[in-house]
N, C-alpha and C positions, 0 to 999 in steps of 0.2 A: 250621424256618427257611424263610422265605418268599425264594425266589430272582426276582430282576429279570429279566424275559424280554428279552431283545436287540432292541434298535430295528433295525429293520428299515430297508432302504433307504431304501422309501417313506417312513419316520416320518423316515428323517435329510432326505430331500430337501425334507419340509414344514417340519422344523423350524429348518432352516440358515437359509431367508430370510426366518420368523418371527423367529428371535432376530435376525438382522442387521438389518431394518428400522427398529426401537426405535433402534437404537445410531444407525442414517444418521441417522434424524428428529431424536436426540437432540442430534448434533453439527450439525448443520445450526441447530434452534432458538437452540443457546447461540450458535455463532458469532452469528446475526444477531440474537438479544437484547445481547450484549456491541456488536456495533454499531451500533444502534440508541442505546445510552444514551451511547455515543460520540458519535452526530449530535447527541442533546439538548444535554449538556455543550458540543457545540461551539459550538448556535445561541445557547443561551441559561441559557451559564455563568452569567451575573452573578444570573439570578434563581436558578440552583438552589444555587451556592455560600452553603454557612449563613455567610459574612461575606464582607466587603471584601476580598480576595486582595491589596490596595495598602495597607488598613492597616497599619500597623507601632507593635510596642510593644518599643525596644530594650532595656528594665527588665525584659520576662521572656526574650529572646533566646532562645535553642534551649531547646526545653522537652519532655518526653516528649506524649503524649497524657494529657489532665487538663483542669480548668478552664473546661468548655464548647469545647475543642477535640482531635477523635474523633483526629484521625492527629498532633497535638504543632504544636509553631511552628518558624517556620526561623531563624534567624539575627538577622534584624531583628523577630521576635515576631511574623511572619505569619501565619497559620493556613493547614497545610499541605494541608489538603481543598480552602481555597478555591484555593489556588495550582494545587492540582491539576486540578481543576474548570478554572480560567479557562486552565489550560497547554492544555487539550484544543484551542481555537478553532488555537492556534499549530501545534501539535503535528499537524495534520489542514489545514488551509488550504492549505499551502505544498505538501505533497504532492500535494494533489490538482489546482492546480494544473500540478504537475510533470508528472505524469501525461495530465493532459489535453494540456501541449502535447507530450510523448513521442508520444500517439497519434494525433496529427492531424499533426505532422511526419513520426515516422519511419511510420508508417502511411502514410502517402500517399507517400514513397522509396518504402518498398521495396514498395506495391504497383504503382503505377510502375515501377520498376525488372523485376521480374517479368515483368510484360505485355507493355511494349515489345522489354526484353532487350537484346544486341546491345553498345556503347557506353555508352548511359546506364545498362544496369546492372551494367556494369565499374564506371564513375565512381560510383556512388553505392553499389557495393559498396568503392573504398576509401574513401572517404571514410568509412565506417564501420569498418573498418579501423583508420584513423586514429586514430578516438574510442577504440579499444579498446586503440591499443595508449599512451594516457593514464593515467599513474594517477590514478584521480579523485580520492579525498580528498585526496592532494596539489595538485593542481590544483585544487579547489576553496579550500583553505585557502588557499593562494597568492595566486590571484585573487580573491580577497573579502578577504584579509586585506591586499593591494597596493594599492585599491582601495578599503579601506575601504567597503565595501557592508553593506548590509543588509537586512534580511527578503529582500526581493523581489529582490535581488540573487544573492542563494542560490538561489533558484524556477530564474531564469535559468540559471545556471553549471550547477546539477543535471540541469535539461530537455536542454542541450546534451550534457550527458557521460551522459546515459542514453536518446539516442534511435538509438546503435547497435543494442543488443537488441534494439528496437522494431523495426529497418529489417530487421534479420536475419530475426527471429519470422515477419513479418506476408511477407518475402519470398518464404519457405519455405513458406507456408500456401497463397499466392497461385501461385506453379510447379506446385503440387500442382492447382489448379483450372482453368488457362489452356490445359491439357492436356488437358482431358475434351473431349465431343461438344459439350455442351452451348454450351460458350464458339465451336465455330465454327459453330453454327446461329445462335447471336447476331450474328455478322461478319458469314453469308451473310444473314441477314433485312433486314440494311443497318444497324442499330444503331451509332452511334458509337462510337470505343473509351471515351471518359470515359463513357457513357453504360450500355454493357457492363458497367465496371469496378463501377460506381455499384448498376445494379439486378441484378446477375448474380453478380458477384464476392464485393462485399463484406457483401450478406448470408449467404452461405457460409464466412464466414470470421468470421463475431461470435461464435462461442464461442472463437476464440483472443483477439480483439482483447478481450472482457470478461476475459478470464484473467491477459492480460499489462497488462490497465490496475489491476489490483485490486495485481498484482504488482506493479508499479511507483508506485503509490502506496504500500507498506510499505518498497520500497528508498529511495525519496526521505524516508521516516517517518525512517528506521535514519539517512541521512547526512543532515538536519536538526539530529535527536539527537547526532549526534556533533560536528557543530560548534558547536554550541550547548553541550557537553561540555567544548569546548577556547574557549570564550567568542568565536566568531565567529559573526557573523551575527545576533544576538540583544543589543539594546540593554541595559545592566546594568535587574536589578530587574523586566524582563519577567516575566511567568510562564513560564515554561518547562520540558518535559521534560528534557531534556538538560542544563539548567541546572541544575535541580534535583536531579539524579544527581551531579553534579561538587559543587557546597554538600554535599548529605550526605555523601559520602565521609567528609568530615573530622570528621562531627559522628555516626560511624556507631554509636558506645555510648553518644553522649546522645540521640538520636531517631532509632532507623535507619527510620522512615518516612519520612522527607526524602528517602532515595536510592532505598529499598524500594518507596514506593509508583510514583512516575513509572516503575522498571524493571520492574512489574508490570503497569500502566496501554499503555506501549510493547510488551512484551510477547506480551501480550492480544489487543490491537488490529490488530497483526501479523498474529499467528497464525488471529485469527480472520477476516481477510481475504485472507488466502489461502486457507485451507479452505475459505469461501465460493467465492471464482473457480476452487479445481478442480472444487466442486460444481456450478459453473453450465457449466462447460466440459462435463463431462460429462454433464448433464442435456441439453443443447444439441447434443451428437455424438451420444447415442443416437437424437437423434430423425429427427435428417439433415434436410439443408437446400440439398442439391443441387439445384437442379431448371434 
């Protein structure tokens, strides 16, 4: 009987970061392959969807997959790939977006807020306050559904009820920097404060601001989807994720890819953008960016 000799320290030290490497590299590729084919479908849905996502054939109405179509048809005999396909532009647009103006508003409060201190970041600390103590879905339903708004109405009311976290995040990151040496050698050399803030501050603080924009484009994902779920915000017959989830429900033993694919599509896309912005956050703190 041939007995396995004992890995040895040394062999476990070399081989703990051999096998953990594969796995980072592995999780890292798929997240940004799953968004990558996310960007294509978004740019340029209409040429990859294998049909017309507007056609309609109400003579074959809900239909499994069959007949030249790979995931079934929806309700008015759509072909639910291409629905899927054209939802991505919808599905991705509005978030990002949302996102972008989350990080250029409450990014610049609460780095503001931070620097100067005192007053102004009392007042811009409630004011965030404020936002937080809102329940949002309900207040977005409310106000879009009061209102009668759409698409871009939504972008709106989301950016407003999500740029507390932003102000919070970016506040906390910024107290932590305004404090070191470096920021009053900047003061004493004569640099202006927006000047400071600009070339000093906030490249020190771009692995949070990539973390929490990656995040907050998947939170505005999740509540597009959801009202779009409850038929607001989203014109009837759109292509839509959330739309598309609310239609299967009802149709979930005649084509459960109606609801299946979009809450896998949503998912996904989620998941793999966040994973991404912890990787980039920490890829970006190891390296350090004080100076």
């Amino acid at each position: 009987m041939t007995l396995t000799p004992p890995a040895t320290a040394a062999g476990r030290k070399v081989w703990r970061p051999a096998r953990g490497m594969p796995r980072g590299a592995l999780v890292n590729g798929t997240a940004i392959t799953v968004l990558v084919l996310v960007a294509a479908c978004a740019l340029a849905g209409e040429l990859i969807a294998p049909h017309d996502p507007m056609t309609q054939n109400p003579l074959t109405g809900v239909a499994p997959p069959g007949d030249g179509h790979l995931l079934g048809t929806d309700v008015l005999g759509r072909d639910v790939l291409s629905l899927l396909v054209a939802g991505t532009r919808w599905a991705i647009l509005g978030p990002l977006v949302v996102a972008i103006g989350c990080g250029l508003i409450g990014g610049v409060l609460g780095m503001i807020g931070a620097y100067y201190g005192g007053a102004l970041d009392s007042a811009i600390n409630r004011f965030a306050d404020l936002i937080y103590a809102l329940p949002s879905i309900i207040v977005a339903i409310v106000v879009v559904g009061v209102i009668d708004g759409g698409y871009w109405t939504v972008a709106v009311v989301l950016t407003f009820l999500s740029i507390a976290y932003q102000i919070r995040i970016i506040r906390s990151v910024t107290l932590a920097q305004v404090t070191l040496p470096y920021i009053e050698a900047a003061r004493t050399s004569g640099l202006s404060n927006p000047r400071t803030m600009l070339a000093h501050v906030l490249p020190n603080i771009v692995p949070t601001v990539v973390a929490t924009f990656l995040l907050d484009i998947v939170t505005a994902m999740v509540g597009y989807a959801a009202l779009a779920f409850l038929g607001i915000g989203v014109p009837p017959g759109t292509p839509n994720w959330g739309s598309m989830i609310a239609t299967g429900q009802t149709y979930l033993f005649i084509n459960p890819w109606l609801a299946v694919a979009p809450a896998i599509a949503l998912i996904s896309t989620a998941t793999c953008a966040t994973l991404l912005g912890d990787r980039l956050h920490e890829a970006a703190g190891r390296k350090g960016t004080v100076r």
